[in-house]
C-alpha positions as CSV (number, residue, x, y, z in Angstrom):
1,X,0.0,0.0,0.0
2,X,1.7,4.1,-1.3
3,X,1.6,6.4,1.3
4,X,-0.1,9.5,0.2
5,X,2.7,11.5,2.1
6,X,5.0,9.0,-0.5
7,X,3.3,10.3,-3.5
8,X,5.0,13.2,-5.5
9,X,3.3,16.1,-6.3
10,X,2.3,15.3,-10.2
11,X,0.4,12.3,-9.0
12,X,-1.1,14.0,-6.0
13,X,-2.7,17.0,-8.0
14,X,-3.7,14.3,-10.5
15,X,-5.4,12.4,-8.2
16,X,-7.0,15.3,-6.2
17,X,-8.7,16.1,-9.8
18,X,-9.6,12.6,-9.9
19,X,-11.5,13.2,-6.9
20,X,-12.6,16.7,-7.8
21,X,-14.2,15.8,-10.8
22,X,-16.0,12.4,-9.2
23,X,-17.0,15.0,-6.9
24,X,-19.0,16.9,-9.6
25,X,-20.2,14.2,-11.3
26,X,-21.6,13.3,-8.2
27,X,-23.3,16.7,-7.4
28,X,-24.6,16.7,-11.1
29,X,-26.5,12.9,-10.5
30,X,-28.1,14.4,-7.6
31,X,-29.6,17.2,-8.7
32,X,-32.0,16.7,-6.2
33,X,-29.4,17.4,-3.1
34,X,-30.5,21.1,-2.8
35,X,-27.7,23.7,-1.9
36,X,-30.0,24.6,0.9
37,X,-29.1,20.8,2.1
38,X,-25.8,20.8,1.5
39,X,-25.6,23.8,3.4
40,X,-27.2,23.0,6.3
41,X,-25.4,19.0,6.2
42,X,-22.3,20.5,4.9
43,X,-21.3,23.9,5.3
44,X,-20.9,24.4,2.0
45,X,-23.0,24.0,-2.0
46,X,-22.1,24.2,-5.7
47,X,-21.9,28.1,-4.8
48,X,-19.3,27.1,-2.5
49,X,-17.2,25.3,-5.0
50,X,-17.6,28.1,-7.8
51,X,-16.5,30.6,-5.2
52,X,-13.3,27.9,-4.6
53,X,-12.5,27.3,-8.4
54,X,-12.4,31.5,-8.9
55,X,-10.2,31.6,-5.3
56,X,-7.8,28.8,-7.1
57,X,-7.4,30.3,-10.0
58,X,-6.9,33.7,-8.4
59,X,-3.9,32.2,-6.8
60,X,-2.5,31.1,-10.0
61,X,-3.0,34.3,-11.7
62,X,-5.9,33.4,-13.6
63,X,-8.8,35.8,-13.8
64,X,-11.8,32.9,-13.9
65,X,-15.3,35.1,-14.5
66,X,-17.5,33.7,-11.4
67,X,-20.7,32.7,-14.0
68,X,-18.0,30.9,-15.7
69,X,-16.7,28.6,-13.0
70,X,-20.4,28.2,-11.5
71,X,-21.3,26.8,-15.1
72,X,-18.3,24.7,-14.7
73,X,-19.5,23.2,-11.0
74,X,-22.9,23.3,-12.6
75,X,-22.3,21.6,-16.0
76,X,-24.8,24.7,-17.0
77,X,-25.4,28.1,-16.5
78,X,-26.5,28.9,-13.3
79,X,-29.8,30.3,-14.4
80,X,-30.8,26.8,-16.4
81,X,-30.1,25.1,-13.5
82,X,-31.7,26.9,-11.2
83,X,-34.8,26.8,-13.2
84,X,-34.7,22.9,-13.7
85,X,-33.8,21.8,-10.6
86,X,-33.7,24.3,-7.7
87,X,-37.3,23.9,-5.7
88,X,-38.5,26.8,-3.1
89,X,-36.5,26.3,0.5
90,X,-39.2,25.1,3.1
91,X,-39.3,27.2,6.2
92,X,-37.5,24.3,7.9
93,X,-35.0,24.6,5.6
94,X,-34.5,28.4,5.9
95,X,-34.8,28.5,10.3
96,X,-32.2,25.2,9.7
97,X,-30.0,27.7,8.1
98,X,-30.5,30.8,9.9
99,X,-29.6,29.0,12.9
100,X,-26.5,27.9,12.0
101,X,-25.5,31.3,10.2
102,X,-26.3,33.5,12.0
């Protein structure tokens, strides 16, 4: 068995991207975990991620447009998807997150 701590960087960033994009993949099969959910489970949603890819490529030097990298996490634009998929937030839904925003 490799030790992560064994593996050089190449192979770590490819297999973080491995992940990454499993990770989206994931996200886009269930459209029906709401970022609302994933908030309230999670601490963070597809926003989240969008947010994270513009960070990343901040760091790099790389002006990503937000829309952009959200129709990246998405695998649309924001507004199709939000349209398809996103439902209304429940009151439970909305106290669940106030109360752990505030």
């Amino acid at each position: 068995m490799t030790n992560i701590s064994d593996l050089d960087q190449q192979t770590q960033i490819e297999l973080e991207a491995a992940a990454f994009r499993r990770l989206l993949a994931h996200l886009d099969a269930r459209k029906d975990a709401q970022n609302i959910d994933l908030m309230n489970l999670a601490g963070f949603c597809r926003n989240c991620l969008s947010k994270w890819y513009v960070s990343a490529a901040e760091e790099k030097n790389i002006n990503i447009d937000y829309e952009a990298a959200r129709e990246r996490i998405y695998g649309m634009p924001y507004s199709e998807w939000k349209e398809k998929h996103q439902q209304t937030a429940s009151a439970e839904q909305l106290a669940a997150f106030a109360k752990k925003h505030d």
